[in-house]
C-alpha positions as CSV (number, residue, x, y, z in Angstrom):
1,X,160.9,115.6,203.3
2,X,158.1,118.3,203.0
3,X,155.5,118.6,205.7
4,X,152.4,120.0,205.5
5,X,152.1,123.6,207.7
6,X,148.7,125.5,209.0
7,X,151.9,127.9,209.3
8,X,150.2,130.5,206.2
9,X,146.5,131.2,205.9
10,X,145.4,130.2,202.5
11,X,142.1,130.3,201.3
12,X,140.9,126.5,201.1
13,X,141.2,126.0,197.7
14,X,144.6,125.4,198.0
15,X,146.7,122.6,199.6
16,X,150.1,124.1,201.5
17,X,153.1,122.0,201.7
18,X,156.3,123.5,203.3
19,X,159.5,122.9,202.7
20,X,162.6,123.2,205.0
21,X,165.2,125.6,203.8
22,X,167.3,123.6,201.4
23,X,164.4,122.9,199.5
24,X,163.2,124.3,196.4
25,X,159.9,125.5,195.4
26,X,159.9,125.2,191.6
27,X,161.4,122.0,191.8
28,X,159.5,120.2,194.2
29,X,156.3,121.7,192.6
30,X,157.1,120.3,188.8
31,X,158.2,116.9,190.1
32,X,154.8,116.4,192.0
33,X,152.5,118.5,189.9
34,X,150.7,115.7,188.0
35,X,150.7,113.8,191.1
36,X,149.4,116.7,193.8
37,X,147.4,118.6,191.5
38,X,146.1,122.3,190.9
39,X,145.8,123.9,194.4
40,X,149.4,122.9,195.6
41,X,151.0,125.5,197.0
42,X,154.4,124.8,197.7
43,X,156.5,127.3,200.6
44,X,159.9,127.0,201.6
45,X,160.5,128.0,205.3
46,X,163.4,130.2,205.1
47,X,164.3,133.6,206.5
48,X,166.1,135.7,203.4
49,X,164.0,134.8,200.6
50,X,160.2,134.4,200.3
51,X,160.1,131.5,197.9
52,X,156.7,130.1,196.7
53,X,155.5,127.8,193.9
54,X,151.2,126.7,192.7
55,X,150.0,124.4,190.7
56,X,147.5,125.2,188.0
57,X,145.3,123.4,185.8
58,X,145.2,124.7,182.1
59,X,142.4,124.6,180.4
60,X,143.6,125.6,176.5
61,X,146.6,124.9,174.6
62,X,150.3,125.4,176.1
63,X,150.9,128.0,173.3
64,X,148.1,130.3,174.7
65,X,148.1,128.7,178.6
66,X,151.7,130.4,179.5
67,X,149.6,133.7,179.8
68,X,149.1,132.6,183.0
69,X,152.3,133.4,183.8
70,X,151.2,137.1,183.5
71,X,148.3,136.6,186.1
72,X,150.9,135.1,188.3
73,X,153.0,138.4,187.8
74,X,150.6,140.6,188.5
75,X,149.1,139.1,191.6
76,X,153.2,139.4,192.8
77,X,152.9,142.8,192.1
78,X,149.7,143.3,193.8
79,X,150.7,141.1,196.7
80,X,154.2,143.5,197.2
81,X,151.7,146.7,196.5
82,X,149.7,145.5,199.8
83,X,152.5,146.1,202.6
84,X,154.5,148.4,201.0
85,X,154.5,151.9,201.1
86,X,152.6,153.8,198.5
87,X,155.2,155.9,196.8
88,X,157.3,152.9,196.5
89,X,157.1,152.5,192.8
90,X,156.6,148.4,191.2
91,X,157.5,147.9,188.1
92,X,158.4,145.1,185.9
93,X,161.2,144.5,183.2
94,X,159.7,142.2,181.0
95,X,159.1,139.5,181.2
96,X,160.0,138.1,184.6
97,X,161.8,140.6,187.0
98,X,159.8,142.6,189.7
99,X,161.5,146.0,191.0
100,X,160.8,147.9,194.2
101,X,161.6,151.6,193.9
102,X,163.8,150.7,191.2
103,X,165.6,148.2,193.0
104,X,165.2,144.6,191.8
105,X,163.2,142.3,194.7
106,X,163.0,139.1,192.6
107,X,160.8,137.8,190.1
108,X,158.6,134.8,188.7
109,X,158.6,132.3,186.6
110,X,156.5,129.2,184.8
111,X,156.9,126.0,184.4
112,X,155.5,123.1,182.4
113,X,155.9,119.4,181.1
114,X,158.9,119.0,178.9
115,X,157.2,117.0,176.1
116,X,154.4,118.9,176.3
117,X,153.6,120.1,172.8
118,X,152.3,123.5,171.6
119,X,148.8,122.9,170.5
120,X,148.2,120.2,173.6
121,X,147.0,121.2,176.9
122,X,149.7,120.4,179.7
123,X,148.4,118.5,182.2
124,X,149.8,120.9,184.3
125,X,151.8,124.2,184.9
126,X,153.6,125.8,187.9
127,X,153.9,129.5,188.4
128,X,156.8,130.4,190.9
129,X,158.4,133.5,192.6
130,X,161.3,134.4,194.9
131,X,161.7,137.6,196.6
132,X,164.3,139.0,198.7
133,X,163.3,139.2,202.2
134,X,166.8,139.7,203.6
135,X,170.1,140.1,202.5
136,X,172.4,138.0,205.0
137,X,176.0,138.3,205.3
138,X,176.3,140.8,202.3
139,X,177.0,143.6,204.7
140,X,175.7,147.3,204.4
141,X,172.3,147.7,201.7
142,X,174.5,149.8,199.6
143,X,177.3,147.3,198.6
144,X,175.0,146.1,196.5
145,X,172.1,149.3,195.0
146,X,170.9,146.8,192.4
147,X,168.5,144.9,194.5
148,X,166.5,145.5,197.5
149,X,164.8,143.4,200.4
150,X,161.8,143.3,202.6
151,X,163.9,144.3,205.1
152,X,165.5,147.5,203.2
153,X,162.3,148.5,203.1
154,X,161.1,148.7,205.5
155,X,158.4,145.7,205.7
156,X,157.3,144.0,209.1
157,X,159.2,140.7,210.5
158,X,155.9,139.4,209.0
159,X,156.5,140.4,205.6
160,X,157.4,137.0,203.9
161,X,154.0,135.0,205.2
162,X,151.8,138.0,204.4
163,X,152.8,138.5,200.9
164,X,152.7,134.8,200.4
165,X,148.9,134.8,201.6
166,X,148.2,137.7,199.5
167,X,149.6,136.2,196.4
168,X,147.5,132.9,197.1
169,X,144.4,135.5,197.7
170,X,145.0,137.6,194.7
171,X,146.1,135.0,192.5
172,X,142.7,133.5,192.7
173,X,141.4,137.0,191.7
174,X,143.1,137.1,188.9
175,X,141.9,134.0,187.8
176,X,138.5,134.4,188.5
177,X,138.6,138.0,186.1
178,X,140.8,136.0,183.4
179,X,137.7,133.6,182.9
180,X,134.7,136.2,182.8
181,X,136.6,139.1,181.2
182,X,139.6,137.4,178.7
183,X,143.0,138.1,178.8
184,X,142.5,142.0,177.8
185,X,142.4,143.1,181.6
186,X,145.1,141.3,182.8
187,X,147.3,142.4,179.9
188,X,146.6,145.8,180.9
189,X,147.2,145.4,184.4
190,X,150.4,144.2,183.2
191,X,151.6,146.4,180.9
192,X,150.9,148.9,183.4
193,X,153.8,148.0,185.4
194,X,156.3,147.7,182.7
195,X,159.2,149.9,183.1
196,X,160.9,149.3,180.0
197,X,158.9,150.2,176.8
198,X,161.6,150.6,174.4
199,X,161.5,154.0,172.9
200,X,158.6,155.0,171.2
201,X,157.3,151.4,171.2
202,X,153.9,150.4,172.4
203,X,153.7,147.1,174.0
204,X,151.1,144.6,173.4
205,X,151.1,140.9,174.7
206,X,150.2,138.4,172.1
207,X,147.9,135.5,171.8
208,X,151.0,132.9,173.4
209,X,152.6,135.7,175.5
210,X,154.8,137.1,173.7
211,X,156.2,140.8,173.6
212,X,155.1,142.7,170.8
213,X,156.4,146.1,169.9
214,X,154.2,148.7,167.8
215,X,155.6,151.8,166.3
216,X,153.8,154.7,167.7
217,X,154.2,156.5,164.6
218,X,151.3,154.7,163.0
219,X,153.8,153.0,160.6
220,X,152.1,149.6,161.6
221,X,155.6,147.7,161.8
222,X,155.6,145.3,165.1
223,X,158.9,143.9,166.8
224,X,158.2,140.5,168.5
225,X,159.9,139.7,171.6
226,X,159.9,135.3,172.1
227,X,158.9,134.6,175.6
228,X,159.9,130.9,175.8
229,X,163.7,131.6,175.5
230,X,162.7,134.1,178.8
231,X,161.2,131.9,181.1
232,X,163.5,129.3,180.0
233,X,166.1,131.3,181.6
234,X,164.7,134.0,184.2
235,X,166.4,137.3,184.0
236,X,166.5,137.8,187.7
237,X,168.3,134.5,188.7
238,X,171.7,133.7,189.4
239,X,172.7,130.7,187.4
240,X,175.1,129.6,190.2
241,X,173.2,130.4,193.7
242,X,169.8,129.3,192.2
243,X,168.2,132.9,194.3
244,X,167.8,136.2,193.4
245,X,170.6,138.0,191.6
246,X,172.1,140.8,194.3
């Protein structure tokens, strides 16, 4: 059973409910969603994995609305940015996996209602992230160079609730600069982080969140990279431990 925890300081617009370690943040937050509301900000309680999930409330079509999930991905970004050090590098593969110095930390991803159709707005979506905050019983950090934790680098025991309150805090910036200024800024800020920009390819987000590649050669060809099949399937999970891939 969740409880609900003073244990993070949100600002008030959003409703915490914490979870005890076997529970599941995306989960829990899709099955109540249309029940709780926008606000809900769903925290499981554990020590090697900061794992979050919020509701949102769309206000346009689901084909367009999964942008958010970019807002979401940069306020992780920015959230990290805030208590680690400054030459620590973030970057982003596209669309869904964050990367500290290189190393993959975790990732985010988006939920919404399964019958949902394109042109409708959901009644409801769920952005969610885990990040490594530990690694437990995996021995020495380099039996496994592909990932990184809080605790490899060197973040404070404190690491996992501050990020989460930054998030929450920065998420709601985000927001606020996706409704007065359009999508433009937020792609950028995105786009800004990506690591991978295949070749000579400019990226560009489209209209429903897709990746689209442009020829810098002026040839005016574009490559277009389906996010649905993506966040169907996050990048940075492991199908079988349900965390983040070591």
């Amino acid at each position: 059973m969740p409880d609900v925890s003073s244990s993070l300081d949100l600002p008030p617009s959003y409703r915490l409910v914490a979870l005890r370690e076997a529970g599941d943040a995306y989960a829990y937050a899709c099955h109540v969603a249309a029940a709780a509301g926008a606000g809900t900000f769903v925290w499981v309680r554990r020590f090697d994995l900061l794992e979050i999930a919020v509701v949102l409330a769309p206000a346009e079509p689901l084909a367009t609305a999964r942008r958010a999930f970019y807002v979401g991905m940069t306020a992780l970004a920015d959230a990290v940015a805030s208590y680690c050090p400054p030459e620590k590098a973030l970057t982003f593969d596209w669309p869904d996996t964050l990367r500290l110095d290189g190393a993959r930390i975790g990732g985010g991803r988006l939920g919404w209602p399964a019958r949902c159709r394109e042109a409708a707005i959901p009644d409801w979506l769920v952005f969610s992230s885990m990040l490594i905050a530990a690694k437990v019983g995996l021995g020495e950090a380099g039996l496994t160079p592909l990932s990184t934790s809080f605790e490899d680098e060197g973040f404070d025991s404190r690491a996992r609730e501050n990020v989460a309150e930054s998030f929450a805090r920065h998420l709601l910036l985000n927001f606020d600069r996706y409704e007065s200024e359009g999508f433009v800024p937020i792609a950028a800020h995105y786009l800004r982080h990506l690591a991978q920009q295949c070749g000579t390819a400019l990226p560009l987000i489209g209209d429903n969140g897709d990746l689209l590649l442009r020829d810098a050669n002026g040839t005016g060809r574009r490559r277009r990279l389906p996010i649905v099949p993506r966040l169907r399937k996050p990048s940075w999970r492991d199908p079988e431990t349900g965390a983040v891939r070591f």
